[in-house]
Backbone as numpy.savetxt, mean C-alpha at the origin, in Angstrom:
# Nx Ny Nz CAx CAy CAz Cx Cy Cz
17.07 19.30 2.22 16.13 19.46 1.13 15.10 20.52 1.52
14.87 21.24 0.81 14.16 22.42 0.62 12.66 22.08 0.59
11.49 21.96 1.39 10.06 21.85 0.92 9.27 22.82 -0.26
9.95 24.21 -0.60 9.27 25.03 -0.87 9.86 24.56 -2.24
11.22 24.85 -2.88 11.74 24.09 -3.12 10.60 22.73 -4.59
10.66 21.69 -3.64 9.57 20.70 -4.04 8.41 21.39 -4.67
7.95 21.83 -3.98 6.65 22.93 -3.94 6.39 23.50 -5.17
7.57 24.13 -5.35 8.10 25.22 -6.30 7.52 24.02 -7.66
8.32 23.02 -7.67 8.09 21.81 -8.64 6.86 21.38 -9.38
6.44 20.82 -7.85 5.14 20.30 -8.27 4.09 21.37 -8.86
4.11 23.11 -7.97 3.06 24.08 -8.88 3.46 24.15 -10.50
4.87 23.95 -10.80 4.65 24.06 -12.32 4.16 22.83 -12.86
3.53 21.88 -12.11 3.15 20.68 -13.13 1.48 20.49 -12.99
0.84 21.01 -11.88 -0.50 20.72 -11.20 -1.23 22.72 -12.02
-2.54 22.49 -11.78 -3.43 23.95 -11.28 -2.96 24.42 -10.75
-2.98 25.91 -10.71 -2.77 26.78 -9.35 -3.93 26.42 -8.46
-5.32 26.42 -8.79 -6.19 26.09 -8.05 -5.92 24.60 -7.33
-5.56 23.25 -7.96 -5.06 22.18 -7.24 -3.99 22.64 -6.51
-3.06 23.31 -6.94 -1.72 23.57 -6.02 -2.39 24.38 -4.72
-3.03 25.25 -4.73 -3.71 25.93 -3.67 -4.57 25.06 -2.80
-5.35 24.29 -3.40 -5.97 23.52 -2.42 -5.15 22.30 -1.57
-4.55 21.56 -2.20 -3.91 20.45 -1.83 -2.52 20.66 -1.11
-1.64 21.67 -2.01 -0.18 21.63 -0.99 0.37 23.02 -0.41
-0.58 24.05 -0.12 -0.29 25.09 -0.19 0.04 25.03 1.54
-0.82 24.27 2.17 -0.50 23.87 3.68 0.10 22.91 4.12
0.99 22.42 3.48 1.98 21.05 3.86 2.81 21.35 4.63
3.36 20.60 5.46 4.79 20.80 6.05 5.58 19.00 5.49
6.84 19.32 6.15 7.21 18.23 5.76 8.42 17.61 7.08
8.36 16.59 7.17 9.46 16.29 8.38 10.61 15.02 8.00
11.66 14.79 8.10 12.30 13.82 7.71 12.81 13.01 8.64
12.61 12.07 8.94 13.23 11.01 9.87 14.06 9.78 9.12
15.03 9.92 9.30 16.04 8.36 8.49 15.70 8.76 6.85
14.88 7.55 6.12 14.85 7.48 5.18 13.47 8.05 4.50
12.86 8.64 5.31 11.29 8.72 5.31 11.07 10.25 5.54
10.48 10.36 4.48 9.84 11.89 4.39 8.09 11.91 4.65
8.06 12.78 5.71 6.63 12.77 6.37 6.01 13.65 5.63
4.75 13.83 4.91 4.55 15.27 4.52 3.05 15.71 5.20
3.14 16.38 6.19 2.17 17.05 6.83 1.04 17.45 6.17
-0.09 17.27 5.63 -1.48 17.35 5.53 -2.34 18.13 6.58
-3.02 18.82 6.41 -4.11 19.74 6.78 -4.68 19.14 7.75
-5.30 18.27 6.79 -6.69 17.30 7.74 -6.39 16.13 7.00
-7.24 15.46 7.33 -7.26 13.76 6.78 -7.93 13.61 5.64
-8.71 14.78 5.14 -9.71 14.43 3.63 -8.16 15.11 3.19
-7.64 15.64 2.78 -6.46 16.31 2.48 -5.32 15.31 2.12
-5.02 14.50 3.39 -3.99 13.50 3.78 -4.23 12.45 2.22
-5.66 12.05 2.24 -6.26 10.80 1.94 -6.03 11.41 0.03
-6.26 12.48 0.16 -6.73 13.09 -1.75 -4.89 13.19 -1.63
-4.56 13.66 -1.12 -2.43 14.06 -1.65 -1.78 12.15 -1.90
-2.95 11.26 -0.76 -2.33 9.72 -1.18 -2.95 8.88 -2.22
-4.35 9.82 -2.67 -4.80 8.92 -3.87 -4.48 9.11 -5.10
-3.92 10.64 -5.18 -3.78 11.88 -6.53 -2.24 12.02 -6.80
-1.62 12.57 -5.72 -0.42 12.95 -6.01 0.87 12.50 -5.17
0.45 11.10 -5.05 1.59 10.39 -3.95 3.02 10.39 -5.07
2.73 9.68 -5.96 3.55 9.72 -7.08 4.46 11.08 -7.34
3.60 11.80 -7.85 4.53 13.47 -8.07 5.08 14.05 -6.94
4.91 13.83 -5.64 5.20 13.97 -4.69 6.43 13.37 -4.34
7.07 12.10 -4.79 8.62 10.93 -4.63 8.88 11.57 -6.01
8.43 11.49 -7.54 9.15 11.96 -8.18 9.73 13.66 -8.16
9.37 14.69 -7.23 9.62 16.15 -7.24 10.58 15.79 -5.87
10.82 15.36 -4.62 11.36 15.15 -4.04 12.59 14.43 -4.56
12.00 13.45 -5.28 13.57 12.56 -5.79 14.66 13.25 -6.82
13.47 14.28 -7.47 14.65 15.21 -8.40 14.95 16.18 -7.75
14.28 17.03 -6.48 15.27 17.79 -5.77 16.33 17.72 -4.80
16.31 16.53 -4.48 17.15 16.23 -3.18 18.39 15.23 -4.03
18.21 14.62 -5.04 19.04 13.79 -5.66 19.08 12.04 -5.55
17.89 12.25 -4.47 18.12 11.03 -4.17 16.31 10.39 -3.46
16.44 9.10 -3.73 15.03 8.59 -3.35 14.51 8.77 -2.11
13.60 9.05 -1.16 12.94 8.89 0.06 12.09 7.67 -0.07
10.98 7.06 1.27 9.87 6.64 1.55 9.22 8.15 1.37
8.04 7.97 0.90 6.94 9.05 1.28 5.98 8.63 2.09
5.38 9.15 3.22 4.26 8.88 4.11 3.59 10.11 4.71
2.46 10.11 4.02 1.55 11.45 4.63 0.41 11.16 5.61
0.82 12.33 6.07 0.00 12.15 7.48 -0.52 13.13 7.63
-1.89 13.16 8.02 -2.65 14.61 8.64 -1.94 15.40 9.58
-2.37 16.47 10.43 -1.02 17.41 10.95 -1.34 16.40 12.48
-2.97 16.04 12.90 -3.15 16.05 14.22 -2.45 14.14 14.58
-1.70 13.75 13.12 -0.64 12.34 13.70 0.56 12.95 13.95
1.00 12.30 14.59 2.67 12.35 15.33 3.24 11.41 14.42
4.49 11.90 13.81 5.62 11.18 13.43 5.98 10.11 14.15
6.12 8.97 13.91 7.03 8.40 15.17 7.98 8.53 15.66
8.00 8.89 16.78 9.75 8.93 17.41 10.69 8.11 17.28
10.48 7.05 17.31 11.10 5.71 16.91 10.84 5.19 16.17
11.64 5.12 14.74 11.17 4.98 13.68 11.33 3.18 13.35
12.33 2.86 13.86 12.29 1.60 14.30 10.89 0.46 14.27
10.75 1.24 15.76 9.39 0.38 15.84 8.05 0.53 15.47
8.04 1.99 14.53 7.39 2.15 13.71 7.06 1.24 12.28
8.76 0.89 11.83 8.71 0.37 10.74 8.32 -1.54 11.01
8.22 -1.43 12.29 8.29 -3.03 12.58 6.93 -3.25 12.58
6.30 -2.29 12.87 4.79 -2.22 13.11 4.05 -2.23 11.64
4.88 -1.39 10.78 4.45 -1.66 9.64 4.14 -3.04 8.88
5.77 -3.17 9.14 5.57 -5.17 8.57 4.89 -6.18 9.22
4.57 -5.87 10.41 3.83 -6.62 11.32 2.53 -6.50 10.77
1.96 -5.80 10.14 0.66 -5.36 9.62 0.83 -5.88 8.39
1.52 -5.79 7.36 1.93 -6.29 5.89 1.89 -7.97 6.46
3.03 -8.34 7.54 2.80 -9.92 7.63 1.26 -10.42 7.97
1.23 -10.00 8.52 -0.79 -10.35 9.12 -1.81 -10.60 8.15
-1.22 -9.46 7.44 -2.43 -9.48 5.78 -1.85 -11.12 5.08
-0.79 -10.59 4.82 0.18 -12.30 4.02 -0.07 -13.64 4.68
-0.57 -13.14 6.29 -0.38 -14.61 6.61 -2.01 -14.89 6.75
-3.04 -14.14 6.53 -4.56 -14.20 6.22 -4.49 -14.67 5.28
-4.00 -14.27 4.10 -3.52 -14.07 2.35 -3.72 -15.81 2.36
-2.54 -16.57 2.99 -2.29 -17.17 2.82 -2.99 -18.73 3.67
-3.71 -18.01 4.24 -4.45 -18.95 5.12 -6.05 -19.00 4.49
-6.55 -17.80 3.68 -7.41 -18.26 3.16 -7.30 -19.20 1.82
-5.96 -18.81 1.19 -5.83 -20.00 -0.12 -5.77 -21.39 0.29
-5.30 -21.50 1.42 -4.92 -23.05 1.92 -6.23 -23.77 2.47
-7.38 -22.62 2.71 -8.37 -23.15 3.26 -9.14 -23.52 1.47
-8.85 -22.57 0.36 -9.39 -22.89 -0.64 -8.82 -24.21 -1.12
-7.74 -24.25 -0.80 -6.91 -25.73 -1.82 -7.40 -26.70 -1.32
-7.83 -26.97 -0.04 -8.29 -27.95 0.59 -9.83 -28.07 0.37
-10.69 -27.25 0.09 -12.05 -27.43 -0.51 -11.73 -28.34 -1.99
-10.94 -27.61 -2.61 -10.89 -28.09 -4.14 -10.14 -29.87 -4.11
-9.36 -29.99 -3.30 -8.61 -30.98 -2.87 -9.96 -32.15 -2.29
-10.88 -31.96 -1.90 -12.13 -33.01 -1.63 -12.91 -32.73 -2.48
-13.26 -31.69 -3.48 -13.72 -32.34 -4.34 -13.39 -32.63 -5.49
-11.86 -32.61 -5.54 -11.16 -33.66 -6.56 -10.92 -35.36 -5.58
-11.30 -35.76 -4.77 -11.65 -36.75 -3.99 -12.74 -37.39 -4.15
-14.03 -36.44 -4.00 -15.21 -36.51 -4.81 -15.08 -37.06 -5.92
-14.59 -36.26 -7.13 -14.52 -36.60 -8.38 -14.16 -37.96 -8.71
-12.89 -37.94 -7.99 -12.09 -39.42 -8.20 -12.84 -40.81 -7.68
-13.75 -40.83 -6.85 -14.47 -41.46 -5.93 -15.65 -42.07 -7.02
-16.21 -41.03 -7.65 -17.74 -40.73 -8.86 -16.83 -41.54 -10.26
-15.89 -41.14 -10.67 -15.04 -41.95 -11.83 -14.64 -43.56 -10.99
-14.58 -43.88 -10.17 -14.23 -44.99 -9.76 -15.29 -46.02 -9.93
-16.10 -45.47 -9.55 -17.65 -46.03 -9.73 -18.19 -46.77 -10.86
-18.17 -44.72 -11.93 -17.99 -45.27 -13.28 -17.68 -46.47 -14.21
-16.03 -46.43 -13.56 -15.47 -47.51 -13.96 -16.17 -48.65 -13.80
-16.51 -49.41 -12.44 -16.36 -50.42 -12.15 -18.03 -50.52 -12.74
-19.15 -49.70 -12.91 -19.87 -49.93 -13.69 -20.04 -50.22 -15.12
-18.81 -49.85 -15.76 -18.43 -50.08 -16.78 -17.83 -51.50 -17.27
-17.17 -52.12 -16.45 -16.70 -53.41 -16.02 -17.50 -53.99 -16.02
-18.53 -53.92 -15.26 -19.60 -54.71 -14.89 -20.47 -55.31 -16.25
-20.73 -54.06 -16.72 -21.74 -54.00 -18.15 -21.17 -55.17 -18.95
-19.86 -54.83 -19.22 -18.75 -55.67 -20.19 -18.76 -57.22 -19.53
């Protein structure tokens, strides 16, 4: 797959002035399934992943024929060499969040869980004051 190519793509859809600022210094690297696209600097990296991550998989996916990962990186990150344990590292980070995710709801269910204990405890009462009256 051709970067310039892509390039070529995305300037007919963006500014020349956006196309100049944002991808005029890209490179791009491919490992496995994953297309790296080289960024300038990191304010660069961060605006191509908030703006144009999207047009970026769709201009790649119609030139090459086929889908990639996209992952941009400033120039001064290294690709991983091992993409492997790159990608394990990824999910290892995705699981961590899920298993926080999921450890703060359980800490919520269990607040709500005593004071539906509470509740049930205050209606019991009720009741038997009610009984009483009668």
């Amino acid at each position: 797959m051709e970067w310039t190519v892509v390039l070529a793509k995305i300037a007919e859809v963006i500014s020349k002035p956006a196309y100049e600022t944002w991808f005029k210094n890209t490179e791009i690297e491919i490992k496995d399934d994953i297309v790296f696209v080289k960024a300038p600097n990191s304010f660069t990296k961060e605006w191509l992943e908030g703006r144009y991550k999207n047009l970026i998989f769709d201009s790649i996916r119609e030139v090459a024929g086929r889908t990639y990962e996209i992952e941009i990186i400033s120039s001064d990150e290294q690709t991983p060499s091992n993409h492997a344990d790159f990608r394990y590292t990824s999910e290892l980070t995705s699981y961590d969040k899920l298993k926080q995710l999921v450890e703060e709801q359980s800490e919520l269910i269990l607040q709500q869980q005593e004071k539906i204990g509470e509740l049930e405890k205050r209606i019991d009462r009720l009741e038997q004051l009610q009984q009483n009256k009668l």
